[in-house]
C-alpha positions as a Markdown table, in Angstrom:
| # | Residue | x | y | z |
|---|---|---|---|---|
| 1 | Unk | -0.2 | -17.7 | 23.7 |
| 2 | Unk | 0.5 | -19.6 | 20.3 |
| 3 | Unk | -1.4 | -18.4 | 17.2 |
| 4 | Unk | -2.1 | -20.0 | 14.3 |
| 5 | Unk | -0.1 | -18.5 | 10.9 |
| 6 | Unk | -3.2 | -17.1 | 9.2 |
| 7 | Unk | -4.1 | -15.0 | 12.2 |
| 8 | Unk | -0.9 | -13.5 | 12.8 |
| 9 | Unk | -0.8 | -12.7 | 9.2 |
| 10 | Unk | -4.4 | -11.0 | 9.8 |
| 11 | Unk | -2.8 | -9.1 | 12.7 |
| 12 | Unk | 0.0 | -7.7 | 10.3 |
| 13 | Unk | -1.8 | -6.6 | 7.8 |
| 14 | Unk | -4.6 | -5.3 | 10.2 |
| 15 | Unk | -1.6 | -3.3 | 12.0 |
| 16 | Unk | -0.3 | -2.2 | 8.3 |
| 17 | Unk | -3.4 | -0.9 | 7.5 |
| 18 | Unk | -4.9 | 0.7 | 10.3 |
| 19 | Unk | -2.3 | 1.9 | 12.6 |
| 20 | Unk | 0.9 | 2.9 | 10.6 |
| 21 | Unk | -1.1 | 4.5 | 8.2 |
| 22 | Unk | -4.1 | 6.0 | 7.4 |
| 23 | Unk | -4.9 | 4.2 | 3.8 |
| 24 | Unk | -8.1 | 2.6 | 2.5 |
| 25 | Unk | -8.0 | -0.8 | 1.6 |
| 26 | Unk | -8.0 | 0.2 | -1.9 |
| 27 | Unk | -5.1 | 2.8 | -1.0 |
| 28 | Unk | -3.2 | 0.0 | 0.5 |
| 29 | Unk | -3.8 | -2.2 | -2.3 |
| 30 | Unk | -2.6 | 0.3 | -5.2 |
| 31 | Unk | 0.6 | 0.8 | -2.5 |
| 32 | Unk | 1.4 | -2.7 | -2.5 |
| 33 | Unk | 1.7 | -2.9 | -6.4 |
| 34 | Unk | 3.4 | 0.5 | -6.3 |
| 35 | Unk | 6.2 | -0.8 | -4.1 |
| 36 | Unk | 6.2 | -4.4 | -6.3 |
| 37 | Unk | 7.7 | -2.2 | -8.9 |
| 38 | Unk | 4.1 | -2.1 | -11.4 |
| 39 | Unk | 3.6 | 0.9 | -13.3 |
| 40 | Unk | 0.0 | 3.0 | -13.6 |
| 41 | Unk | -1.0 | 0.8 | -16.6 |
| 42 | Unk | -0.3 | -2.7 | -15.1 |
| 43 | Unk | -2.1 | -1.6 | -11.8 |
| 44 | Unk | -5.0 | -0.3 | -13.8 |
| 45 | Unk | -5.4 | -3.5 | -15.8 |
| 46 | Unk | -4.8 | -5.6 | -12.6 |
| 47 | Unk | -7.4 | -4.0 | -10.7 |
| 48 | Unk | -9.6 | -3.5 | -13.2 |
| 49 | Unk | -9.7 | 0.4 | -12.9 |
| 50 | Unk | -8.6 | 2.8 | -15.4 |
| 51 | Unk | -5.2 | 4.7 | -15.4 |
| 52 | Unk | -6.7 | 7.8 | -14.8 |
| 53 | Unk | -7.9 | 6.6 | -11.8 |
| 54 | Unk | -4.9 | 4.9 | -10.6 |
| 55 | Unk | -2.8 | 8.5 | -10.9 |
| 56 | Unk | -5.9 | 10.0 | -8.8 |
| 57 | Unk | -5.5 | 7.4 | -5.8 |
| 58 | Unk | -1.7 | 7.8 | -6.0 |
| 59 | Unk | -1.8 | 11.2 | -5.4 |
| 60 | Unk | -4.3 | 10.9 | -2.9 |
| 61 | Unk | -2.2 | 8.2 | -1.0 |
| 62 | Unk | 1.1 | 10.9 | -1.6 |
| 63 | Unk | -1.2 | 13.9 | -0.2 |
| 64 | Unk | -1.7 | 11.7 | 2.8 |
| 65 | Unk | 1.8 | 10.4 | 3.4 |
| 66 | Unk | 3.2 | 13.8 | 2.5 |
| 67 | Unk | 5.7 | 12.6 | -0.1 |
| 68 | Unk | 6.8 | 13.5 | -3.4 |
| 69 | Unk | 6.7 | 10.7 | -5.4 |
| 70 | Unk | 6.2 | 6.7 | -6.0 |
| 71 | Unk | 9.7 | 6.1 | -5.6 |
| 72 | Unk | 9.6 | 7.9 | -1.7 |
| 73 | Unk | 5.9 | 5.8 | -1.8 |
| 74 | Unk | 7.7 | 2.1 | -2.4 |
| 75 | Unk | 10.4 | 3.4 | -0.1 |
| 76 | Unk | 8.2 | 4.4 | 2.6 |
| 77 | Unk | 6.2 | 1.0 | 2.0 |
| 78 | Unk | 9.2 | -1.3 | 3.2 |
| 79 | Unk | 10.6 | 0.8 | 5.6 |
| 80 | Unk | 6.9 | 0.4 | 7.5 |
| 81 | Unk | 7.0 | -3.3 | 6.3 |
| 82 | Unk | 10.2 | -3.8 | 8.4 |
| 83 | Unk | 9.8 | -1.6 | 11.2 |
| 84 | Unk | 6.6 | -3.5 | 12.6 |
| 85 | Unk | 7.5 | -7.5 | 11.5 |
């Protein structure tokens, strides 16, 4: 079968999402910008929430990926970025 770009990009990010981890789409979202290297401040202005609720979904997403901190977050992000492309 032959699909066109935009679906298998769909697929990706639907696999991303929804079977390597257990994240909102929010969740995901403040992941991304974690792993681009933006601190609380820039993903609070980006997404138009406030920083305090930027830590709060942070720790959330560490409580559910059991890690320590946003540097084993961004780490974790690639390494599940590269072991499903």
């Amino acid at each position: 079968m032959v699909f066109d770009s935009k679906i298998v990009t769909n697929i990706k990010k639907y696999t991303k999402k929804n079977v390597a981890i257990d994240l909102s789409d929010r969740e995901y979202e403040i992941l991304l910008l974690v792993a681009e290297g933006l601190n609380n401040k820039e993903i609070a202005e980006k997404l138009y929430l406030s920083e305090g609720t930027v830590r709060n979904y942070i720790s959330n997403i560490l409580d559910k990926l059991e890690l320590r901190d946003r540097t084993q977050l961004a780490i974790y992000y690639y390494k599940m970025k590269f072991d499903i492309e």
